[in-house]
N, C-alpha and C positions, 0 to 999 in steps of 0.2 A: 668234814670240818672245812676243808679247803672250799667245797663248794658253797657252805653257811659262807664263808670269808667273800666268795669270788663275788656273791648276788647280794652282799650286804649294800642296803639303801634302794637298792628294785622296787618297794614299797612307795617312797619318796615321789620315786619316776612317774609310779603307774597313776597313785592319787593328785599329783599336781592340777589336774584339772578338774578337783572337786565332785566327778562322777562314776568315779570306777574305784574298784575297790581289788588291790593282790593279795591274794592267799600264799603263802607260803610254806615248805617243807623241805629243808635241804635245796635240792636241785630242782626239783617240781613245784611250777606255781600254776595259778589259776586265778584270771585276772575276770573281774565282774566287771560291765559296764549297762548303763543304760538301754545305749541304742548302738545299733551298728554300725554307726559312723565313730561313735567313742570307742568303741571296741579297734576300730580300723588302726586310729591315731594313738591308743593304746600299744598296739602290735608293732608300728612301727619305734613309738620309742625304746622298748623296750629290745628292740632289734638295734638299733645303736648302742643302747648300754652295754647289752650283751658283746657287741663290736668291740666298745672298747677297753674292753676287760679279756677278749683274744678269746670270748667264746659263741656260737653260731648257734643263731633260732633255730630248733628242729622243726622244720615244717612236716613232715610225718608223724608226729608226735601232737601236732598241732590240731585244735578243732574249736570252730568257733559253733557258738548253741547257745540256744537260750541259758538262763542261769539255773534254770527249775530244771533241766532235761542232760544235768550233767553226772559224770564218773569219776569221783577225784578220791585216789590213795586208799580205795574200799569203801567208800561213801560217797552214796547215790542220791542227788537232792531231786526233789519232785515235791510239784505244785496242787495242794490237796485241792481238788476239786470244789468241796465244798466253802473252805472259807476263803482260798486262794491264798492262803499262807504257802510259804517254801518249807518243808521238811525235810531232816535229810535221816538215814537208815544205812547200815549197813546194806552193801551188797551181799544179791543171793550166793555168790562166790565165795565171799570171807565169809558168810554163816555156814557155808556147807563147808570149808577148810578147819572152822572154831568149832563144828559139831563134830569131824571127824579130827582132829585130835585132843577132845574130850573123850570120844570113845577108846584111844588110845589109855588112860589113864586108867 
């Protein structure tokens, strides 16, 4: 909850410039942009907001990638080849975690 509290308005930061779009979950987010200059100017404000709320960008934690070729909180988005839509699926990880404690039951 304290972290919902700390990153409240993170959203505001990231979209101000009309091109990128933050995902949010508790503490982990995941910021969409365009191009990799959006992405850049992205990263830095959000490293100042972080500042002044007294907590620090992880850069191990960090990874910039395209939007289609990401891993976010068990869901894997990927860019179907065919129509070039983004779709996103569980990871083979939580399926293989949700089939074995279905077999548990």
């Amino acid at each position: 909850m304290l972290a919902n509290m700390a990153m409240d308005g993170l959203e505001k930061i990231v979209e101000e410039d009309g091109a990128s779009v933050l995902i949010r979950y508790a503490d982990d987010f995941l910021a969409i942009s365009k191009s990799q200059e959006d992405i850049k100017a992205v990263k830095e404000r959000l490293t100042k907001a972080l500042e002044v709320r007294g907590l620090k960008f992880q850069e191990q934690k960090t990874k910039i990638t395209r939007p289609f070729m990401v891993k976010f909180l068990g869901i894997e988005m990927t860019k179907n080849p065919f129509n070039g839509k983004v779709q996103s699926k569980a990871t083979s990880k939580n399926l293989e975690n949700y089939k074995q404690k279905m077999r548990t039951y």
